[in-house]
C-alpha positions as CSV (number, residue, x, y, z in Angstrom):
1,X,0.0,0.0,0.0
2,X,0.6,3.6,-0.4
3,X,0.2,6.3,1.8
4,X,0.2,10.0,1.6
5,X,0.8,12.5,4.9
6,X,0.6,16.0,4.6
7,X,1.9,19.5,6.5
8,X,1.8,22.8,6.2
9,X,-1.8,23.7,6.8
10,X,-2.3,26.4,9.3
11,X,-4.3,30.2,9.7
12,X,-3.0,32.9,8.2
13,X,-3.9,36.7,7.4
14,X,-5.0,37.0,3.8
15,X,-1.9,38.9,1.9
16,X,0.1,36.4,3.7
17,X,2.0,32.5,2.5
18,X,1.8,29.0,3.1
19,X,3.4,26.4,1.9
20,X,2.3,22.9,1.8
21,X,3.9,19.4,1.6
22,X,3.0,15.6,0.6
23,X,5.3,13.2,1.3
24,X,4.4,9.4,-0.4
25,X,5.4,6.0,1.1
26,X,5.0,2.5,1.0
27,X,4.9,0.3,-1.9
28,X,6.5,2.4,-4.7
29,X,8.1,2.2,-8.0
30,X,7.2,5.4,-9.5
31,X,4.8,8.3,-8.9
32,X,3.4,9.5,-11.8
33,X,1.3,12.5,-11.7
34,X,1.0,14.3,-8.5
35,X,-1.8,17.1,-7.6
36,X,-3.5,19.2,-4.9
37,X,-7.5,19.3,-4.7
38,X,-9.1,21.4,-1.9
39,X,-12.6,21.6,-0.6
40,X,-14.2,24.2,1.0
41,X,-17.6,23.9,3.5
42,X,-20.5,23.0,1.5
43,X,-18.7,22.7,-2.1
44,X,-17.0,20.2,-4.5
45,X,-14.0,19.2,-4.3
46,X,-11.7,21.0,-6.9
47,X,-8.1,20.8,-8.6
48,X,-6.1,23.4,-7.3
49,X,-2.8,22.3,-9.3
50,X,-1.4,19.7,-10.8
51,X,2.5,18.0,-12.2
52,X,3.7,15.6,-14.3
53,X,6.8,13.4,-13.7
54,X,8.3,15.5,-16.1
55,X,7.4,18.6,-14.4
56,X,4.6,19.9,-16.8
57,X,2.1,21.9,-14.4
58,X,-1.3,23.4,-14.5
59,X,-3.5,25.1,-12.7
60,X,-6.8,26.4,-11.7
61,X,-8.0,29.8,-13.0
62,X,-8.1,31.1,-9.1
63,X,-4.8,30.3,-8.0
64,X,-2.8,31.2,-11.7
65,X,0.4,33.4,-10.2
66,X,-0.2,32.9,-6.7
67,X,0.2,29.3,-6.1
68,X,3.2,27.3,-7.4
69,X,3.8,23.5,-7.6
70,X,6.9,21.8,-7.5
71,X,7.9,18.4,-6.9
72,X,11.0,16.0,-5.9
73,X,11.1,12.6,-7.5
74,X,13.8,11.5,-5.2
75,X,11.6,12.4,-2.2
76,X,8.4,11.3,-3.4
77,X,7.1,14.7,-2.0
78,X,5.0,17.6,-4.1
79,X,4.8,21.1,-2.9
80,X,2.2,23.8,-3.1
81,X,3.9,27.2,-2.3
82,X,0.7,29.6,-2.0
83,X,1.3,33.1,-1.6
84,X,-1.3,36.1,-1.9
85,X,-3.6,33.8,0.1
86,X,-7.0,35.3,0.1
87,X,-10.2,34.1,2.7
88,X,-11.1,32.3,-0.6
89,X,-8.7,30.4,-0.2
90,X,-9.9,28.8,2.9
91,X,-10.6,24.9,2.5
92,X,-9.1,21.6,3.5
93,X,-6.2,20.8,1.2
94,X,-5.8,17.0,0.2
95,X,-2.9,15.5,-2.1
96,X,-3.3,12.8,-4.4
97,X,-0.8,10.9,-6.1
98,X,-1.0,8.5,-9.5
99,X,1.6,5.8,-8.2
100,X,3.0,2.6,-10.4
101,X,3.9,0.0,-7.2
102,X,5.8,-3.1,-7.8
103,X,4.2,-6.2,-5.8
104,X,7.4,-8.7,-6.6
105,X,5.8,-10.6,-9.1
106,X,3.3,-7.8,-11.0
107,X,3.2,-4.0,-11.8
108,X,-0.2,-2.1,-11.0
109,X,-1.3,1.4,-10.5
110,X,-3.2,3.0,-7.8
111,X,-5.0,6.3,-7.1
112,X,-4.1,7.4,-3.7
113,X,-5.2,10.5,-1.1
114,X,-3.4,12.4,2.0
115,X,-5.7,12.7,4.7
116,X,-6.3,16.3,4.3
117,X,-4.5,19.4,6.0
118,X,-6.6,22.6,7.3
119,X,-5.3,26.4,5.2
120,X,-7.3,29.0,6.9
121,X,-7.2,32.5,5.7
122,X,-8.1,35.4,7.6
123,X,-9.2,38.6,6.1
């Protein structure tokens, strides 16, 4: 199995910058894409950015040149850097992972999720 823990959550005034981390473990050959979602009370769950192995990003409309992902394949860890945070911002922030695992004998691919981590902003 694969697991996913997260840190960096925390309150903060709006203006001000966070910066979030997943680091993955367990069963692991490769990771391929890695992303962050978040989910604020009483909506969907959304893509807040996202990066390829290869480093190839995207991201939501809301976050464009205020959040910035980054990862390190040698860590198995993504980052969200968020700066400019607004009270819009406010949600629970959960990391997911696209991993390829090695069981000894077979190759398969699993979809796995952090546990979430709290960003509140305060305006």
């Amino acid at each position: 199995q694969v697991q996913l823990v997260e840190s960096g959550g925390g309150l903060v005034q709006a203006g001000g910058s966070l910066r979030l981390s997943c680091a993955a473990s367990g069963r692991i050959f490769s990771i391929n894409a890695m992303g962050w979602y978040r989910q604020a009370p009483g909506k969907q769950r959304e893509l807040v950015a996202a990066i390829s192995r290869g480093g190839s990003t995207n991201y939501a409309d809301s976050v464009k040149g205020r959040f910035t992902i980054s990862r390190d394949n040698a860590k198995n860890t993504v980052y969200l850097q968020m700066n400019s945070l607004k009270p819009e911002d406010t949600a629970i922030y959960y990391c997911n992972a696209d991993v390829l695992s090695d069981s000894g004998t077979y190759y398969y691919t699993g979809d796995y999720w952090g546990q979430g981590t709290q960003v509140t902003v305060s305006s």
